[in-house]
PyMOL Python script that loads the backbone (N, CA, C, O; Angstrom):
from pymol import cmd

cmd.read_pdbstr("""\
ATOM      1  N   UNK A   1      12.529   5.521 -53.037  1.00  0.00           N
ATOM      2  CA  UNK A   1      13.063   6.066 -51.792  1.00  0.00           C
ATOM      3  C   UNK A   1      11.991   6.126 -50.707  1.00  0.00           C
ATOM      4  O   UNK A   1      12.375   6.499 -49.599  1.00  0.00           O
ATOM      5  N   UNK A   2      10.625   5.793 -50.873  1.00  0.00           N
ATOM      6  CA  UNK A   2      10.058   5.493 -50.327  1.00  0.00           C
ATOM      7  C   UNK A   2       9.070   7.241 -49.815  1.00  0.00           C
ATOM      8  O   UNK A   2       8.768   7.625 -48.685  1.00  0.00           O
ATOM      9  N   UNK A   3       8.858   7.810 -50.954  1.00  0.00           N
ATOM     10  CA  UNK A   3       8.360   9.433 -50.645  1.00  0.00           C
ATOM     11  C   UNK A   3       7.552   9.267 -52.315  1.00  0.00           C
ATOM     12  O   UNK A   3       7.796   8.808 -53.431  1.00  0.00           O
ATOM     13  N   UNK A   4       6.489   9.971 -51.583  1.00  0.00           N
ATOM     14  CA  UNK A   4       5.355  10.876 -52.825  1.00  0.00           C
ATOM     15  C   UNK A   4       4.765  11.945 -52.668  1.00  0.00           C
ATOM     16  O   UNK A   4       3.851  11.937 -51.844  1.00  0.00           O
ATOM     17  N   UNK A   5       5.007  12.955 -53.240  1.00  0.00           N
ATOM     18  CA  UNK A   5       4.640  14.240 -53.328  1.00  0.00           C
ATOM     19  C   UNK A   5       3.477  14.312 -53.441  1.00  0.00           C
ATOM     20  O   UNK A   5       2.875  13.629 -54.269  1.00  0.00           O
ATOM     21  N   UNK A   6       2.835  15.226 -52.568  1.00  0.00           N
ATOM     22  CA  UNK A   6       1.456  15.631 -52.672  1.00  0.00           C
ATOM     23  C   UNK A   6       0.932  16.832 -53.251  1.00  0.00           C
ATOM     24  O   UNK A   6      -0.150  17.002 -53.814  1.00  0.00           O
ATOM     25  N   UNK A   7       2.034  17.789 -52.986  1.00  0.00           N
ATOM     26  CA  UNK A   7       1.778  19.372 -53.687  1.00  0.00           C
ATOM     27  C   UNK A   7       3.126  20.078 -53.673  1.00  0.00           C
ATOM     28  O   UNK A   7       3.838  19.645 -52.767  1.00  0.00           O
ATOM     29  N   UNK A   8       3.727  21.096 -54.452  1.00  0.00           N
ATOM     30  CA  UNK A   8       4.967  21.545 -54.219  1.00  0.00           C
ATOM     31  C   UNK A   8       4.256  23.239 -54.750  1.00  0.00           C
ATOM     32  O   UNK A   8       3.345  23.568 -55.509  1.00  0.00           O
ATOM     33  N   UNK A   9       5.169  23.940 -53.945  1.00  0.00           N
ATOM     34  CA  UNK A   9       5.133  25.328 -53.757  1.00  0.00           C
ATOM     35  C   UNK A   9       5.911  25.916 -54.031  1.00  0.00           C
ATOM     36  O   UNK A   9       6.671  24.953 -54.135  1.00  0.00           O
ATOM     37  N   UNK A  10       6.901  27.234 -54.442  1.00  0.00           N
ATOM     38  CA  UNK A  10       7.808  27.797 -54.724  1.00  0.00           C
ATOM     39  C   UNK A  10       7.454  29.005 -54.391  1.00  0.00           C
ATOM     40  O   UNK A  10       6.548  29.742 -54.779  1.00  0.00           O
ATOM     41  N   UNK A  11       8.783  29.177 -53.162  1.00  0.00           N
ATOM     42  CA  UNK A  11       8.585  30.712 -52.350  1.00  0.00           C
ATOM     43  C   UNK A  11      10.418  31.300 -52.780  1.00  0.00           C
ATOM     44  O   UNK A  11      11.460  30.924 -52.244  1.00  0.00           O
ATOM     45  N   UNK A  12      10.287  32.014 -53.579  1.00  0.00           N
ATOM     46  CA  UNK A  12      12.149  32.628 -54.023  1.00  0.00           C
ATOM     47  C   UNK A  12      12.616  31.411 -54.619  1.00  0.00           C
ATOM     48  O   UNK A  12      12.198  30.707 -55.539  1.00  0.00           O
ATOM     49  N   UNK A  13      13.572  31.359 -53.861  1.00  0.00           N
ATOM     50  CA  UNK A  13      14.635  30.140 -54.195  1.00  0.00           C
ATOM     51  C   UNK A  13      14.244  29.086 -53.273  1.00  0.00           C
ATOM     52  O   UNK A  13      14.662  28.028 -53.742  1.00  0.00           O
ATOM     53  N   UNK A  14      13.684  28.905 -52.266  1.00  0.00           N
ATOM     54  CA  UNK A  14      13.221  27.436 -52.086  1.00  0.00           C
ATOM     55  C   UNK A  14      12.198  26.961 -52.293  1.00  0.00           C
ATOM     56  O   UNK A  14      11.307  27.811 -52.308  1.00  0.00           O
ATOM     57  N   UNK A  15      11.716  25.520 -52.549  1.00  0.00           N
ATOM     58  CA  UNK A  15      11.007  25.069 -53.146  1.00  0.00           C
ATOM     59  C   UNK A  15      10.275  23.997 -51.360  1.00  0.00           C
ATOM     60  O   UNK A  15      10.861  23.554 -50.373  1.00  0.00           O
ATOM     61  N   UNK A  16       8.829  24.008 -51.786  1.00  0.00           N
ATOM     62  CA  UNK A  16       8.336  23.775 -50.655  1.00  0.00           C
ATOM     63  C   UNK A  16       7.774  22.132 -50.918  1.00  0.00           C
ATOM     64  O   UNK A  16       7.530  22.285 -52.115  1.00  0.00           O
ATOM     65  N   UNK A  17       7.462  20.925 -50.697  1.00  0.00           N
ATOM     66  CA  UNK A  17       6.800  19.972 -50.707  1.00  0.00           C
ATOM     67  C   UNK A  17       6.027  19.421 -49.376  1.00  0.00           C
ATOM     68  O   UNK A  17       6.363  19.430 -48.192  1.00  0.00           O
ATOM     69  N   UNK A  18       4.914  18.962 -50.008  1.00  0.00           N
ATOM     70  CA  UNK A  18       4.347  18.019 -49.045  1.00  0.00           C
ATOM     71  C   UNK A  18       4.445  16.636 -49.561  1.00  0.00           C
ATOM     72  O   UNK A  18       3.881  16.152 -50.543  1.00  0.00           O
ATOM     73  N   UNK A  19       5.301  16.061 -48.685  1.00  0.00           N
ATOM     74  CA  UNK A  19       5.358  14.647 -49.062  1.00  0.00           C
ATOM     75  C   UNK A  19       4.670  13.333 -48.164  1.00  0.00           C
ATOM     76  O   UNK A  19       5.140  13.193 -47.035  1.00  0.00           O
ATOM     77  N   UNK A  20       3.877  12.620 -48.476  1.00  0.00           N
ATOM     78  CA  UNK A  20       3.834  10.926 -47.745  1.00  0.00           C
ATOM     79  C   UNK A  20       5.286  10.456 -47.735  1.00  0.00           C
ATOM     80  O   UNK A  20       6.057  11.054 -48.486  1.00  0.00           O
ATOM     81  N   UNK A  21       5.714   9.559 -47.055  1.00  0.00           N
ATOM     82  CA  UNK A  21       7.155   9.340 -46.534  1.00  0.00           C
ATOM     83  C   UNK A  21       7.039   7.709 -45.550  1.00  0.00           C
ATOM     84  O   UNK A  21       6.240   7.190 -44.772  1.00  0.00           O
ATOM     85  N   UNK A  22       7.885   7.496 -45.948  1.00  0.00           N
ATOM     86  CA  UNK A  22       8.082   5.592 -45.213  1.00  0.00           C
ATOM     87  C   UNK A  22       8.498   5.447 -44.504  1.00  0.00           C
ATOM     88  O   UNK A  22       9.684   5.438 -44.833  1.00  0.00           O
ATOM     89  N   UNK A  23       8.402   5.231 -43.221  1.00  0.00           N
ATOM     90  CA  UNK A  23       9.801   5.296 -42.210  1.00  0.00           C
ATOM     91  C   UNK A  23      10.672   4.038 -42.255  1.00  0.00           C
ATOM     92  O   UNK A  23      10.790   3.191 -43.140  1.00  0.00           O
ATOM     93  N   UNK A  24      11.225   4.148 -41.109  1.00  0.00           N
ATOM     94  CA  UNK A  24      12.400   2.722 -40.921  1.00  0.00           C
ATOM     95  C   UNK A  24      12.212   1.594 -40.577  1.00  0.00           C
ATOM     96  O   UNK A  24      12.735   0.572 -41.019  1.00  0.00           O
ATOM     97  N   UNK A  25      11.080   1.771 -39.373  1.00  0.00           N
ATOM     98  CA  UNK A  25      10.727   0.538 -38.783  1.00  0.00           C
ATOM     99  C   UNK A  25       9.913  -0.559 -39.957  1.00  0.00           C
ATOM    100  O   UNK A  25       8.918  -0.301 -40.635  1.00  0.00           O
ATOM    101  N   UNK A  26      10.785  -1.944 -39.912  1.00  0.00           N
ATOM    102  CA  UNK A  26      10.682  -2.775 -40.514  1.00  0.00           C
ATOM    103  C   UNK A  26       9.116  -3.643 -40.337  1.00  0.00           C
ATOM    104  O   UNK A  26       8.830  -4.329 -41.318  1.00  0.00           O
ATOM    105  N   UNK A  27       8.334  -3.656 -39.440  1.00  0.00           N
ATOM    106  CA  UNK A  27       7.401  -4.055 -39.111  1.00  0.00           C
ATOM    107  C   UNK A  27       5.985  -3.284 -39.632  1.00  0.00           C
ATOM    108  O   UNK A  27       4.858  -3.775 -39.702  1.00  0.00           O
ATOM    109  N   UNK A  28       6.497  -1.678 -40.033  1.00  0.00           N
ATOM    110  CA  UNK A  28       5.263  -0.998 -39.887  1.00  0.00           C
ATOM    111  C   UNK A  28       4.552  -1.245 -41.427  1.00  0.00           C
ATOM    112  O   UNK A  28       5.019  -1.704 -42.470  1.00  0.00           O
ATOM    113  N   UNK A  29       3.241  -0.736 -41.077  1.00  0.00           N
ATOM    114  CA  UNK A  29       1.968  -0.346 -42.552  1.00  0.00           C
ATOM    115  C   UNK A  29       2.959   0.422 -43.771  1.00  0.00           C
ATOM    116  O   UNK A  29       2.585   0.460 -44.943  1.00  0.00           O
ATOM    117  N   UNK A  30       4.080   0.936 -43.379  1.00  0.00           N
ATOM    118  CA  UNK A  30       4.366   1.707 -45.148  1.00  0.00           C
ATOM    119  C   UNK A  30       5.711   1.269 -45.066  1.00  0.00           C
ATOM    120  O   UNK A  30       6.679   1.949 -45.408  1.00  0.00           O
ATOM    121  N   UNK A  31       5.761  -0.096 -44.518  1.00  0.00           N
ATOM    122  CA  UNK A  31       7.526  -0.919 -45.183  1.00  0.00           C
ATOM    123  C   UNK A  31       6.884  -1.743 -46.368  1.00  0.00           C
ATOM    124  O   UNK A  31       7.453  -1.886 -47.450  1.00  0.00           O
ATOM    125  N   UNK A  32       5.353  -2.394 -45.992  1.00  0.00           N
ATOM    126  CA  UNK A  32       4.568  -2.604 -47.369  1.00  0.00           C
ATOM    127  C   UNK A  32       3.981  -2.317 -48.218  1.00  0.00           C
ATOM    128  O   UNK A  32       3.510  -3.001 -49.126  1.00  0.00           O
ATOM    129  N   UNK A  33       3.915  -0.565 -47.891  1.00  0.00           N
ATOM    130  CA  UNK A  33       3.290   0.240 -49.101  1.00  0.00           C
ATOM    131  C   UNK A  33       1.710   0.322 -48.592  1.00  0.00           C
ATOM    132  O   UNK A  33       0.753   0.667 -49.284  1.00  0.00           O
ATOM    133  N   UNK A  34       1.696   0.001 -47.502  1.00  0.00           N
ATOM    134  CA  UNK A  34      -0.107   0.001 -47.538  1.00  0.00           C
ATOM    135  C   UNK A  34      -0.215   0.986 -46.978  1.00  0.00           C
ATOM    136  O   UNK A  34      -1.337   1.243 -47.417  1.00  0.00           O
ATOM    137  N   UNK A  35       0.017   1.853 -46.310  1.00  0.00           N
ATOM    138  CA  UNK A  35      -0.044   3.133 -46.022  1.00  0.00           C
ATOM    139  C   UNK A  35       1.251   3.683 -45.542  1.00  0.00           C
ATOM    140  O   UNK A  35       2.007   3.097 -44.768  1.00  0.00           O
ATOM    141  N   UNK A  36       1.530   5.374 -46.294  1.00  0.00           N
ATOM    142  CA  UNK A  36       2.458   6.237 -45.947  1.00  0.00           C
ATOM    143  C   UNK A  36       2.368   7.268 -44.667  1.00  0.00           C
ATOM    144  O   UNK A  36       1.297   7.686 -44.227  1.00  0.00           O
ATOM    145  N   UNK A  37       3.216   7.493 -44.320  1.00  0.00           N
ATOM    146  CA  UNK A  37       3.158   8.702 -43.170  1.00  0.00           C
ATOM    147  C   UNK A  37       2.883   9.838 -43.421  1.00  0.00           C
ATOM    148  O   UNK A  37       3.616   9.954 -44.403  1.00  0.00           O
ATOM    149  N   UNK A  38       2.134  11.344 -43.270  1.00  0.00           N
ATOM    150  CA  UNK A  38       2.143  12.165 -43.417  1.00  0.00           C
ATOM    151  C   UNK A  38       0.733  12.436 -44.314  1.00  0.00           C
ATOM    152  O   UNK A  38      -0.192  11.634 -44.445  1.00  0.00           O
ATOM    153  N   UNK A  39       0.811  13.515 -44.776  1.00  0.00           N
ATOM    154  CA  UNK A  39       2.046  14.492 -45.540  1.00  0.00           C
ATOM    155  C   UNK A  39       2.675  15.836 -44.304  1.00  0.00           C
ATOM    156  O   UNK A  39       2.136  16.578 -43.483  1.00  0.00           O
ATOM    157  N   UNK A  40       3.844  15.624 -44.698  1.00  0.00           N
ATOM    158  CA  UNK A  40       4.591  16.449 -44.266  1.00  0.00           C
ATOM    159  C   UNK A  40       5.390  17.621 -44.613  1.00  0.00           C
ATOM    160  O   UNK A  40       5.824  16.977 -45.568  1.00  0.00           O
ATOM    161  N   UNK A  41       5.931  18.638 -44.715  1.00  0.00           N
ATOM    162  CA  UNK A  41       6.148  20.000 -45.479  1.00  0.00           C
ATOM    163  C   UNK A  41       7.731  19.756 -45.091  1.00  0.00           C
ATOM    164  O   UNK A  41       8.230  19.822 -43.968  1.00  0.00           O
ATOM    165  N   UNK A  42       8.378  19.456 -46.343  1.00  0.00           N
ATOM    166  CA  UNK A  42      10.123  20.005 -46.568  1.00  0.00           C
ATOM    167  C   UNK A  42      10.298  20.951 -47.398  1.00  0.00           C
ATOM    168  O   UNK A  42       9.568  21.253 -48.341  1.00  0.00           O
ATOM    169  N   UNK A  43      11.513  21.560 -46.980  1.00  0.00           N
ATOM    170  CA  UNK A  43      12.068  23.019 -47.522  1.00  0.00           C
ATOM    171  C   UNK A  43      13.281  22.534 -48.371  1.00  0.00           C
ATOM    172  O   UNK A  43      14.252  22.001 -47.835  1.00  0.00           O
ATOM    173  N   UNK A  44      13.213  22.688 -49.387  1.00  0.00           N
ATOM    174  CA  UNK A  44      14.697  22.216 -50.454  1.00  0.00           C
ATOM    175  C   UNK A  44      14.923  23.209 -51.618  1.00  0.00           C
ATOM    176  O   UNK A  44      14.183  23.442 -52.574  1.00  0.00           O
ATOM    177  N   UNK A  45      16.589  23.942 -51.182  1.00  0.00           N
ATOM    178  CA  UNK A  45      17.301  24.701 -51.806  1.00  0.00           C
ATOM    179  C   UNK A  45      18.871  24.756 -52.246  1.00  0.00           C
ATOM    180  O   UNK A  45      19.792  24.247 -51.606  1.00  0.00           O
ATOM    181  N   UNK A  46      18.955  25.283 -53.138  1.00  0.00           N
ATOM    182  CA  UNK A  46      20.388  24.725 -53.531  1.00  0.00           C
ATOM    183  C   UNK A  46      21.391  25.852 -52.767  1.00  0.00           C
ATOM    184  O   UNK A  46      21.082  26.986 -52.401  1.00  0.00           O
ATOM    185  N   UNK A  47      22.947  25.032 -52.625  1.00  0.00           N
ATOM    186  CA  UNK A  47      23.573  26.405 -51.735  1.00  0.00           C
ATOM    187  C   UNK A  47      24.852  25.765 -52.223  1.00  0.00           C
ATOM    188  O   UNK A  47      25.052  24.614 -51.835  1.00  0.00           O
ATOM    189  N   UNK A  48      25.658  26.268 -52.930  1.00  0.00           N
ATOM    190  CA  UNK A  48      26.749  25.988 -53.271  1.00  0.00           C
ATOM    191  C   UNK A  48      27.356  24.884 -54.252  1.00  0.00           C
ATOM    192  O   UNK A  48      28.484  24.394 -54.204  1.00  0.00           O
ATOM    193  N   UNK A  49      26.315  24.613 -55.160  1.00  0.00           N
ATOM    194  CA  UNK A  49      25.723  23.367 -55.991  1.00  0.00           C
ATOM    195  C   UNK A  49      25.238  22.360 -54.916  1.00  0.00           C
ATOM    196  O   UNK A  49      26.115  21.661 -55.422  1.00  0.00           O
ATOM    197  N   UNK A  50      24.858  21.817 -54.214  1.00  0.00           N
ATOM    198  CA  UNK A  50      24.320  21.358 -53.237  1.00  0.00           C
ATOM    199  C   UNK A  50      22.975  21.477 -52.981  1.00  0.00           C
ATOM    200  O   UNK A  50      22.506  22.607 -52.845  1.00  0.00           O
ATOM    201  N   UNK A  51      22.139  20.318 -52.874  1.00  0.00           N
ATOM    202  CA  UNK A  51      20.348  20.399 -52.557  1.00  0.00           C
ATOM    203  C   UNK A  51      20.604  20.466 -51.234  1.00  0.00           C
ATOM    204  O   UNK A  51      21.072  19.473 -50.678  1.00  0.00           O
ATOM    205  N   UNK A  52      20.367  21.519 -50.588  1.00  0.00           N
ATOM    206  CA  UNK A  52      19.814  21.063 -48.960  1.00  0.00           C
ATOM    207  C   UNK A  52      18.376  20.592 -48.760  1.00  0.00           C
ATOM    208  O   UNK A  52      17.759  20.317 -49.789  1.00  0.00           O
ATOM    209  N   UNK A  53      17.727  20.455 -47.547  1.00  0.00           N
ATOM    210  CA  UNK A  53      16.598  19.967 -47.172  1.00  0.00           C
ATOM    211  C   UNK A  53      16.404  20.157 -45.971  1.00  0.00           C
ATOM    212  O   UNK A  53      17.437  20.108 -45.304  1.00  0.00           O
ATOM    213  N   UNK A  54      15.466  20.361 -45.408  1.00  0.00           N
ATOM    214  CA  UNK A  54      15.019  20.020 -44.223  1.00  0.00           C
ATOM    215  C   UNK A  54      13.195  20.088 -43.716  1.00  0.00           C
ATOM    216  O   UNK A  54      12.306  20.732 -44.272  1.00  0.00           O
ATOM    217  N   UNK A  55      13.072  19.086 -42.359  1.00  0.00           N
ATOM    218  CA  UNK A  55      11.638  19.454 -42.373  1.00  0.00           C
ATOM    219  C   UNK A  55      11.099  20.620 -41.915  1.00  0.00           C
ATOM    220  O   UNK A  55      11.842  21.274 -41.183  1.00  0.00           O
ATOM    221  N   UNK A  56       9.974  21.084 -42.148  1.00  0.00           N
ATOM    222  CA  UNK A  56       9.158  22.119 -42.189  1.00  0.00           C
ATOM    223  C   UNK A  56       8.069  22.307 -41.162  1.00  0.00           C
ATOM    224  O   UNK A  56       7.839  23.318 -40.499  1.00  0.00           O
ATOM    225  N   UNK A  57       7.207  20.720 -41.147  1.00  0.00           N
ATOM    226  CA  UNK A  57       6.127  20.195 -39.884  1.00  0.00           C
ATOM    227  C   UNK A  57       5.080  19.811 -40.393  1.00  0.00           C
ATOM    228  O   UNK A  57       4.855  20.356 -41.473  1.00  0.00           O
ATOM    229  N   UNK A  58       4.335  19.089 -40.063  1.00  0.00           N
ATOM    230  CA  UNK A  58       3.321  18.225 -40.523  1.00  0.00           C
ATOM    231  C   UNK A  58       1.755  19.309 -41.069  1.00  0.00           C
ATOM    232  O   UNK A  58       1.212  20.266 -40.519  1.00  0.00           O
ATOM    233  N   UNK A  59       1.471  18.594 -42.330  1.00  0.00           N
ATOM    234  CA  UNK A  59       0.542  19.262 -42.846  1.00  0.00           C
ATOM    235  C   UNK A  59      -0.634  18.675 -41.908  1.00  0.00           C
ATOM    236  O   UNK A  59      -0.853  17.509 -41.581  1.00  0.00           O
ATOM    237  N   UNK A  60      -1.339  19.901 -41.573  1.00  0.00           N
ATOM    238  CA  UNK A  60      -3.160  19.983 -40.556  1.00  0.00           C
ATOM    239  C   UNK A  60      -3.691  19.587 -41.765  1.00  0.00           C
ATOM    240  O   UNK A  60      -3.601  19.973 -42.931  1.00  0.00           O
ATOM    241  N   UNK A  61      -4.611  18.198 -40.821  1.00  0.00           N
ATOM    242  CA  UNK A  61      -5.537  17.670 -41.356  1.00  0.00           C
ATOM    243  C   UNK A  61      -6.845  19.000 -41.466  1.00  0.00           C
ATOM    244  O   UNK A  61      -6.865  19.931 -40.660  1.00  0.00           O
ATOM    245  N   UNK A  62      -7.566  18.898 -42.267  1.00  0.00           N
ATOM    246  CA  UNK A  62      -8.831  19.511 -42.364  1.00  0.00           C
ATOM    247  C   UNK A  62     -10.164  18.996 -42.044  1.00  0.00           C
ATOM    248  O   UNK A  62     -11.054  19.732 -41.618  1.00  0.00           O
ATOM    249  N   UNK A  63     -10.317  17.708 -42.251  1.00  0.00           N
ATOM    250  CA  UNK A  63     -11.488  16.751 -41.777  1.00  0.00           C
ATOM    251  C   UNK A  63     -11.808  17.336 -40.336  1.00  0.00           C
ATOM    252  O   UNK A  63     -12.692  16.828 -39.646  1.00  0.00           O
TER     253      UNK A  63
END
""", "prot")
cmd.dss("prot")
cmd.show_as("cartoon", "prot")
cmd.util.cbc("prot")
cmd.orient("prot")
């Protein structure tokens, strides 16, 4: 699906990830895998048997 987890967190019932992520554009560096976007922080919880999701905001570099 084109996502790799970098770290996952668990706050209650939702579950936190930082993921690298591929976008759409057909031309770019991670339609070939040579580099991913991010990492970025999604929020995913279940609500009615149902995974929701959504984004969270880009993990600060530290360098």
């Amino acid at each position: 699906m084109g996502r790799e987890v970098v770290e996952t967190t668990q706050a209650g019932r939702i579950t936190y990830q930082s993921e690298l992520v591929k976008c759409v554009k057909a031309n770019c560096c991670c339609a070939t895998g040579e580099k991913l976007h991010g990492p970025y922080w999604y929020g995913y919880s279940k609500e009615n048997g149902r995974l929701k999701s959504w984004y969270v905001g880009i993990t600060k570099s530290t360098n």
